[in-house]
N, C-alpha and C positions, 0 to 999 in steps of 0.2 A: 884786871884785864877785861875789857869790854866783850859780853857774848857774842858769839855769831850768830848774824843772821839766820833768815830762812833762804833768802835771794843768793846770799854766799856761798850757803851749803851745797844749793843747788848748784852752781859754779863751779864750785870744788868737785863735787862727784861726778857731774859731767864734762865736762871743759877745763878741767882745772890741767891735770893731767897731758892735754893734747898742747894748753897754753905756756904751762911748764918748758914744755921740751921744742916749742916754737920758739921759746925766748932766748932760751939755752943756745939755740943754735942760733939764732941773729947776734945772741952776745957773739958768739966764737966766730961767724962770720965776717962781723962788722960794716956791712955791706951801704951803701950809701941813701938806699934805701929801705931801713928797716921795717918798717909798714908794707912795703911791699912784697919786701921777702916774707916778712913772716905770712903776709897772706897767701902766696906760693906756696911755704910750707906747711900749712894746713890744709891746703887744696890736695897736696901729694899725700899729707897724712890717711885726708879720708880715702881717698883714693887706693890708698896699699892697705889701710883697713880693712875695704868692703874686699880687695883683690884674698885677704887674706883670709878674711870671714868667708867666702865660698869656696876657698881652696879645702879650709875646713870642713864645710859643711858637707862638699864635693865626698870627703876624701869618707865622712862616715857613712854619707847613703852607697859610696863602694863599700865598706865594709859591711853593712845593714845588707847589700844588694849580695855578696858574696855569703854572707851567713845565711841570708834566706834561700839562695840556688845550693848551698851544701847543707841546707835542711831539707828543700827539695829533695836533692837527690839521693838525700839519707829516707825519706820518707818513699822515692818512689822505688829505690832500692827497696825497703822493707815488704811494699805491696808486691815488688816483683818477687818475691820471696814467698813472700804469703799466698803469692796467686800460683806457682811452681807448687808450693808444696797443698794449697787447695786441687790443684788438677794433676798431681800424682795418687793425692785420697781418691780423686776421682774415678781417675783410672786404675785406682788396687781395688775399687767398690765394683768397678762394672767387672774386673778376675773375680771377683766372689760372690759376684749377684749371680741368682741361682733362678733363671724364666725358661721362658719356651726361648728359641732361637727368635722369632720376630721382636718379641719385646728388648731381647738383649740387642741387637741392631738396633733397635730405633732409641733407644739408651745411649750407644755408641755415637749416633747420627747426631743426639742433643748434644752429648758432650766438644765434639766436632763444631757446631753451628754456634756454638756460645764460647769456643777459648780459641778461635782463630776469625782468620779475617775471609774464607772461604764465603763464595755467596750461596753454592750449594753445596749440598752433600747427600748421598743416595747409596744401600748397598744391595747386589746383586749374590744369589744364591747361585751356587755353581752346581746346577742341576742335571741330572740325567734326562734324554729322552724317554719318553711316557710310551710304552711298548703302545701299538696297536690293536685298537679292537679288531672282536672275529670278522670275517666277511662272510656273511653266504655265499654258496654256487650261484652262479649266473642261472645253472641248468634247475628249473623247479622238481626236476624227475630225480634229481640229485638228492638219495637218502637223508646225509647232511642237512638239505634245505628242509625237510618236515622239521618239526617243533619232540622233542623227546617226549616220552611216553611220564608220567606220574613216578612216583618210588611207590613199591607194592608196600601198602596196608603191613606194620611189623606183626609180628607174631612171636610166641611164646616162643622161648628154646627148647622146649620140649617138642613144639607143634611144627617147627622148622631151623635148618640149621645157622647155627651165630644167632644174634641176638641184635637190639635195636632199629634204629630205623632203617628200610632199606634202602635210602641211597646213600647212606656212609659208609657202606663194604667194598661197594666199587675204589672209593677212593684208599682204604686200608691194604687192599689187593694189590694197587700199582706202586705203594710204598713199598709193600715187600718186593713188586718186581723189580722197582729201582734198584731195590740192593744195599736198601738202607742208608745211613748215612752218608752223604759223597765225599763230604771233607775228612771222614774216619780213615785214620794211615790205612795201610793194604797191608792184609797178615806177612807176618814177619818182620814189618818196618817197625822202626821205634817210634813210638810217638812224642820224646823229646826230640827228636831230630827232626820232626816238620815241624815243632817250634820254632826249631833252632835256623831253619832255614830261612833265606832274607825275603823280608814281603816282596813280591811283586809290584814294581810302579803303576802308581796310576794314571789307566789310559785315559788320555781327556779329547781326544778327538771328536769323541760324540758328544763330549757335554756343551751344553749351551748356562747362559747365563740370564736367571729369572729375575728382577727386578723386583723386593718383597717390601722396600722401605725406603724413605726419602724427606726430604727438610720442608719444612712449609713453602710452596711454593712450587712443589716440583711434585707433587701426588701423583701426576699423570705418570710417571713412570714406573709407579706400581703396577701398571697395567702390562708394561711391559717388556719385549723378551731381548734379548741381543743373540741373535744365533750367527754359525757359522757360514760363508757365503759359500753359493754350490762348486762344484768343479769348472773349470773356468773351458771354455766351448772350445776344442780344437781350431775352429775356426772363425774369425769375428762374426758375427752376425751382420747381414746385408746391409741391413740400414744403417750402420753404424759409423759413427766420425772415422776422417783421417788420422784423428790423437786420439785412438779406441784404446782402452787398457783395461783386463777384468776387474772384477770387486777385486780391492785388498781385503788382506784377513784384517777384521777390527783389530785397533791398535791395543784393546785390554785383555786379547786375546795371548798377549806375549808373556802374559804372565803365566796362563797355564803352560803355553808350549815350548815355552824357555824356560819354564820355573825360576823366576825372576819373581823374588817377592813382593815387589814396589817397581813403579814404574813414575817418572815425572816428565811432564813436557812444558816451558816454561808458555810458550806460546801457538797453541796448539792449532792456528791457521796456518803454521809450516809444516804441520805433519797431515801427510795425503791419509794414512790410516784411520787416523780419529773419526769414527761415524758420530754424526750427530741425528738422535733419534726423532728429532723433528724436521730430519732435512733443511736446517736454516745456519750457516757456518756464523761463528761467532769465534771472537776474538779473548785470549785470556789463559788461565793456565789452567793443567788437570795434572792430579795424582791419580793413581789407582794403588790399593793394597791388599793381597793376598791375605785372609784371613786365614791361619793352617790352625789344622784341630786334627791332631794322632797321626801325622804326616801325611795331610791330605789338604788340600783346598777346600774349602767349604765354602766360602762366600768369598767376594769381591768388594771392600769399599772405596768409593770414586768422589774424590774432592775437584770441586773446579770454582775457577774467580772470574767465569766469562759471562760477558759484559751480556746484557745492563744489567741482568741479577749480581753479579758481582762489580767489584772494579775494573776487572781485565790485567788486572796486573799480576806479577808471578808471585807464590807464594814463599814468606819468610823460611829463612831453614828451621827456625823455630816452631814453625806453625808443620813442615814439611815432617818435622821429630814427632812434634804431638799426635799427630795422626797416625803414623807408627807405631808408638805407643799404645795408641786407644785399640790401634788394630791385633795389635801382642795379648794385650788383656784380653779382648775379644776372643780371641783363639784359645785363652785359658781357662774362660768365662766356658765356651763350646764343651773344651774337654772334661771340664770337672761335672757338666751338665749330663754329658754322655756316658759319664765312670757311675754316676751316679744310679742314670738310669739302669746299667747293667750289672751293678749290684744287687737293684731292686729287684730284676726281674731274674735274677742268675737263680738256678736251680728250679725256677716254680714254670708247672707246664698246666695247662688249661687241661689238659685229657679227661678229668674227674669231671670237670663242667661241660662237655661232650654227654660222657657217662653219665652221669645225673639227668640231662637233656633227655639221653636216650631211654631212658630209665621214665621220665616222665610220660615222656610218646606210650611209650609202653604200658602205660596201665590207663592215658586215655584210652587206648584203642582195645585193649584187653583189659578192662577192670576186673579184681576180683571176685564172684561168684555171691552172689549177696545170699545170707542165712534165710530160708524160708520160713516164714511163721508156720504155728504148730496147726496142724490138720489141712494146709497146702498145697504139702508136698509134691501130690501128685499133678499140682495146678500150677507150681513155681517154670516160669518157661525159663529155657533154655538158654543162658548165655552165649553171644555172638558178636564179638569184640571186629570179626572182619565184616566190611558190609559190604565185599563183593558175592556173595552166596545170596543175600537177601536180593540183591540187583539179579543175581544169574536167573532165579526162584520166579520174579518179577516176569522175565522174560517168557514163562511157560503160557500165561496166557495167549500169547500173538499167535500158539501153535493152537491152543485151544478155538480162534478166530478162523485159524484155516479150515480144522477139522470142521466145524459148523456149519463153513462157507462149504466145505464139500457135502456133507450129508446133509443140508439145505437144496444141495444141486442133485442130486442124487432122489431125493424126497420130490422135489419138482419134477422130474422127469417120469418118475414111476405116475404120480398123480397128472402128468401132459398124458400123450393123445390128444394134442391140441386145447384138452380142456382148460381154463383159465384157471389160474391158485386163486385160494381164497384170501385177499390183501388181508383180514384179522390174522388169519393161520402165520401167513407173511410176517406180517408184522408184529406176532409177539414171537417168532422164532428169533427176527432180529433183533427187537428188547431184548429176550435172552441171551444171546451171543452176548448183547452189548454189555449187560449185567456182568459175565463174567472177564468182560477184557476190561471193565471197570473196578473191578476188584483184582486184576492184574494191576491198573493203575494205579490205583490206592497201594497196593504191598510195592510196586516201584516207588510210588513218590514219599514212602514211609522209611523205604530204603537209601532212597536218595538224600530224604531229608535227615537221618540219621548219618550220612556218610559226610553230609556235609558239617555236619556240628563235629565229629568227629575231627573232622580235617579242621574248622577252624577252633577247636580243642586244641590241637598239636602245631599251631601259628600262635596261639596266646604262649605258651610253652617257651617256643623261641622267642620270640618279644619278652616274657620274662627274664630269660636269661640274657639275651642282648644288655636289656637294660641294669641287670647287675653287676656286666662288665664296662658298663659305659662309661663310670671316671677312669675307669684304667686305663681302657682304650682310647676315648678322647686326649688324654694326658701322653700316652705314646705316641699318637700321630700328631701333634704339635707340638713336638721335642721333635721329631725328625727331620734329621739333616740331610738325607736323601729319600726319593720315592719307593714306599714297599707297591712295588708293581702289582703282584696280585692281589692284593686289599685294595688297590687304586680297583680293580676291574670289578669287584664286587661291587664296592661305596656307589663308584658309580652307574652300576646296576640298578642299586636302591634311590639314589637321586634321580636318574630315569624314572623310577617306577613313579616319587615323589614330583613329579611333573616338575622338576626345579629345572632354569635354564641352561640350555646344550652349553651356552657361553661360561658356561660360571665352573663347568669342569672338563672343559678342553685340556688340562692340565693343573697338577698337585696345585700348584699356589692359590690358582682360581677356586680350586673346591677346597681353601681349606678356610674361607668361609662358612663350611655347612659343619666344622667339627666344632658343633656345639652341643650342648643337651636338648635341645630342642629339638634334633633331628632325630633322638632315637624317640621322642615323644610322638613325634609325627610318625616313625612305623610301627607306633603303638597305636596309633588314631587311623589308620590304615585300611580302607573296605573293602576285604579281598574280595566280599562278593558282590562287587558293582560289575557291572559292565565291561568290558576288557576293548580297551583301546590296541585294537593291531599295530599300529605302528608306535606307538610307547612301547610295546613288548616286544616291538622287534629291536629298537635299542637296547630294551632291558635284558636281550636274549644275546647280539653281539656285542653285549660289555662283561656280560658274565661266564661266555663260553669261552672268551680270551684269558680267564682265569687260571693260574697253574693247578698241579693235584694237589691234593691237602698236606701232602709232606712240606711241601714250600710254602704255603697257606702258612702252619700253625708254624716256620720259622723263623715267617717273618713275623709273630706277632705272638709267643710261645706262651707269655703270661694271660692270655685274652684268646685267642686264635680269634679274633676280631670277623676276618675273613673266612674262614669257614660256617661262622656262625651268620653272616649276611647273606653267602650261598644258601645256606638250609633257610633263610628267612625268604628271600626271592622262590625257594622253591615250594614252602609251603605255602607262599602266596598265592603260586599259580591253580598248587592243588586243590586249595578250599577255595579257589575261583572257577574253576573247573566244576568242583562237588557242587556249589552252587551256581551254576549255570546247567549242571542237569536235573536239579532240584527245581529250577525254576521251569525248563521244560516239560519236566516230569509232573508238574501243578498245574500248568498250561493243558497240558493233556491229557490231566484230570477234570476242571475244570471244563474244557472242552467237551468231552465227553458225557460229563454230566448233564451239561446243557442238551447236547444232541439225543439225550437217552429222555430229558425228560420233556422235550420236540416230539420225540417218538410215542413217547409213555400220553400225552396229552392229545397227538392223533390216533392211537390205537381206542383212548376215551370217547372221542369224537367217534370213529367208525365203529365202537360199539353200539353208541347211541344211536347212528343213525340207523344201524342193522335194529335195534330193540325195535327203534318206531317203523321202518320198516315191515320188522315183521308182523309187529302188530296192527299196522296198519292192515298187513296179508291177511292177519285174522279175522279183524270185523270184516273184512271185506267179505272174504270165503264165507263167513257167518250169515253175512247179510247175502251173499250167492245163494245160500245152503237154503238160508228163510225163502227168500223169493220163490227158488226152486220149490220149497215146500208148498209156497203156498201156488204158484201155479201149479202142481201135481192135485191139489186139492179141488181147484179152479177146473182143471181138467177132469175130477171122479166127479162135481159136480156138475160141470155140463152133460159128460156122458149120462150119468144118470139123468138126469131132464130130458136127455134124448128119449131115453127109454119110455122115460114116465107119455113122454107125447105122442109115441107111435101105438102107446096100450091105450090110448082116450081115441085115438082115432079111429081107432077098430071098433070101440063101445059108440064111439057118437061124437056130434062135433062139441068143440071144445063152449066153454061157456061165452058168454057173450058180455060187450060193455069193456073187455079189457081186467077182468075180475081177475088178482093172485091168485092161484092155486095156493093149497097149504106149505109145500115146500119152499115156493120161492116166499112166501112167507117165514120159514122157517128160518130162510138165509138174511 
């Protein structure tokens, strides 16, 4: 059998098959045109071939296209899984992260900004008002309106009765007036039974809402506040439209006074409530969510999608859950932070750190008695811990000034009869006087200057102790969920004093900027004795007299008494500014005096010297009178005698002739 070709082969695998079943069917048809037909039926063959090759190919990129949309959505199923149970971790991590209250908000705020489609997010602390500082009297004759007097110098308890510094008695005295503990049951009652009794709700009428955190983009609202609008005018105001209608209460407002803990508006330019804090309405939706912590409101977080920071569109119910969520964790994040702290601080009272304080004042200002070295004794002076005695002591000379001025007047009058004083006499009487009101100076400015080291002794003290407590304290007040009002009136006493801006503590959130370590460095770095700005110390004076008594003092802050201890630091400020501010008058006046004494002391030099050459001048002069005198008395025995001599020659004969000396006047 003859092999096959290469031409055949190829024939056969391609065409063989199509030609086959072409010929097959012209046999069966028989048609009168075989060639034709068959051409036809190859035309149809390829034809239903290719129809069938794509029906094919059709049919597996559907199935290709169906396994890869149910791999998709096996895959986006899995991420939606993955991503649910990533922002469940999420939100059991921010219930168990354990910060200050701002940190844990702005945690909240990320978690918000990054698992929804929100364009912002911001939350608002539901804050008390910030009580008011003191005012002065209008009337300046008004007691009130003077400036209080210093706390007296302490003294031994031997030497006077209680012990410590003297301006913490006052305050110990109106604790007992108060009657002690307020919230302690009243004899007889049980004290399970005001447990057992049901809290009282919280009244939110007065609180407003502080704005502490926010999503990039939206900072400016840290700045600020959302308050309640005032009482609406019984009658509209003059100028006001025919469509007049008062402020509504803000729309996030419904959540405290309905106690409604989520609020949603899908499109919030149909709600007339919605304030918008830049006065510019926009389009889009808002949540708001009650954050509770021990069945209280505490903060506020507010989602919104208005436009152009957001889409405008209303938010998924998905996304409206997750922020509920974040906001639940939040509130448990709050409470364990809160439990925490009151564990820490439960049972421990600062009183010992009072006491230790006071303790300290107490042996600056009364040290010990120092051992005199051997054969001294008699020489060792006298301890004197108070330095108003040396000040009073100081004061005797100005009586010594009068008395002199009198018996100076007294001394002049006996010596008048019109006759004039002798200005030497004069003038070393007043050297004198001046000598001893200058050694009144010197024992004042010795006094002074001692009282003042004293006083800024017993400010280094409280600065010590401030700053021992100042992780505890800063750590307290930025855990705090609400304002401790009297430590607010203190702080900002000390920020007054510290020239920090009026703006920055108009209220807790603004000055909680300054709770850092640096502020108690800075009342360490503090120069009580500069100069005293009157109107700083007149703020410094109504922020701290608005301050409660020390019993509310040390309960708002029991582990620290924080406030208490920045009252004694403002008031030892004043005092070693005081102490030195009459130390520096008291050297002024020393100083002074010294100059004018040795004005005095260098013209009394002068009018001695001129009285010396004076008088000596008096002398040769009278000397040379005395001479002259002599010798005209001489001048005189000798002419008389010549007289004589000439009247005895006249009698004897005439005198000689030519003009010839006699022996006498030869003799002279």
């Amino acid at each position: 059998m003859p092999s096959i070709g290469h031409d055949t082969k190829y024939l056969q695998e391609l065409v063989g098959d199509a030609l086959a079943r072409g010929t097959a069917a012209t046999i069966t048809a028989q048609p009168n045109d075989p060639v034709d037909f068959l051409g036809q039926w190859l035309l149809r063959y390829v034809k239903n071939a290719k129809e069938e090759a794509d029906f094919v190919q059709g049919r597996a990129k559907d199935v290709q296209a169906k396994i890869e949309a149910l791999e998709a959505e096996q895959r986006a199923a899995d991420e939606r899984k993955s991503a649910e149970a990533a922002r469940r971790d999420a939100v059991e991590a921010l219930a168990a992260m354990r910060a200050e209250p701002q940190a844990l908000v702005a945690k909240a705020l990320e978690l918000i900004a990054s698992n929804t489609s929100a364009g912002s997010a911001y939350a608002a602390a539901v804050a008390d008002p910030e009580e008011p500082d003191w005012v002065p009297p209008e009337d300046p004759e008004d007691p009130a309106a003077n400036e209080s007097d210093d706390e007296p110098d302490p003294t031994p308890p031997d030497d006077a009765e209680g012990g410590g510094e003297g301006g913490d008695a006052p305050a110990a005295a109106d604790d007992e007036a108060a009657g002690g503990d307020a919230d302690a049951p009243a004899e007889g009652e049980d004290s399970g039974d005001v447990a057992a009794k049901v809290a009282r709700p919280v009244d939110y009428s007065m609180k407003y809402l502080s704005y502490m955190a926010a999503t990039s983009g939206q900072e400016f609202m840290k700045t600020m506040e959302l308050r309640r609008p005032g009482p609406p005018p019984e009658d509209a105001p003059e100028d006001a439209p025919e469509d007049y209608e008062p402020e509504p209460m803000p729309y996030t407002f419904r959540i405290l006074d309905e106690r409604q803990p989520m609020l949603y508006c899908d499109n919030v330019a149909f709600e007339k409530a919605v304030k918008f804090l830049r006065d510019f309405p926009k389009i889009g939706s808002y949540q708001a969510v009650g954050v509770q912590a021990g069945g209280e409101f505490r903060a506020i977080v507010g989602v919104d999608t208005l436009f152009p920071e957001g889409n405008g569109q209303p938010l998924s119910q998905a996304d409206q859950d997750f922020v509920w969520e974040v906001c639940l964790a939040l509130g448990r994040a709050y409470e364990a932070q809160a439990a925490e702290y009151k564990a820490l601080v439960e049972g421990k009272s600062a009183k010992q750190i009072l006491a230790d304080l006071d303790a300290q004042i107490m042996a600056i200002y009364n040290p010990p008695p120092s051992e005199p070295v051997e054969g001294e004794e008699g020489n060792a002076p006298a301890t004197d811990g108070n330095a108003a005695e040396p000040e009073a002591a100081a004061e005797a000379p100005a009586e010594d000034e009068d008395a002199a001025a009198a018996e100076g007047g007294e001394e002049g009058g006996e010596e008048g009869g019109g006759t004039a004083p002798d200005p030497i006499a004069a003038l070393t009487k007043e050297i004198e006087r001046m000598r001893k009101e200058q050694a009144g100076n010197a024992a004042a400015r010795t006094a002074s200057e001692k009282a003042a080291g004293l006083a800024s002794g017993a400010l280094g003290a409280v600065v010590d102790t401030l700053r021992g407590v100042s992780g505890a304290a800063l750590a307290a007040l930025r855990n705090a969920t609400s304002v401790p009002q009297g430590t607010f009136h203190t702080l900002k006493a000390v920020l007054h004093l510290l020239g920090k801006p009026q703006a920055t503590m108009s209220n807790w959130k603004r000055a909680y900027e300054h709770l850092t370590p640096s502020l108690f460095n800075e009342l360490a770095a503090y120069d009580a004795a500069q100069e005293r700005d009157p109107e700083v110390w007149k703020r410094v004076r109504c922020a701290y007299k608005a301050a409660p008594d020390a019993a509310k003092l040390e309960a708002e802050m029991p582990d620290t008494h924080l406030g208490l201890l920045l009252l004694r630091y403002v008031r030892a400020v004043r005092k070693a500014g005081r102490k030195a501010a009459a130390f520096r008058a008291n050297d002024k006046k020393f100083a002074d005096v010294a100059e004018a004494l040795a004005a005095k002391e260098a013209e009394l030099a002068e009018l001695v010297r001129v009285k010396a050459e004076e008088e000596e001048a008096a002398r040769m002069a009278a000397e040379e009178a005395a001479e002259a005198e002599r010798l005209a008395a001489e001048e005189a025995e000798r002419n008389a005698a010549a007289g004589e001599d000439g009247g005895a020659e006249g009698e004897e004969g005439a005198a000689p002739a030519g003009g010839e000396e006699t022996e006498p006047a030869a003799d002279e």
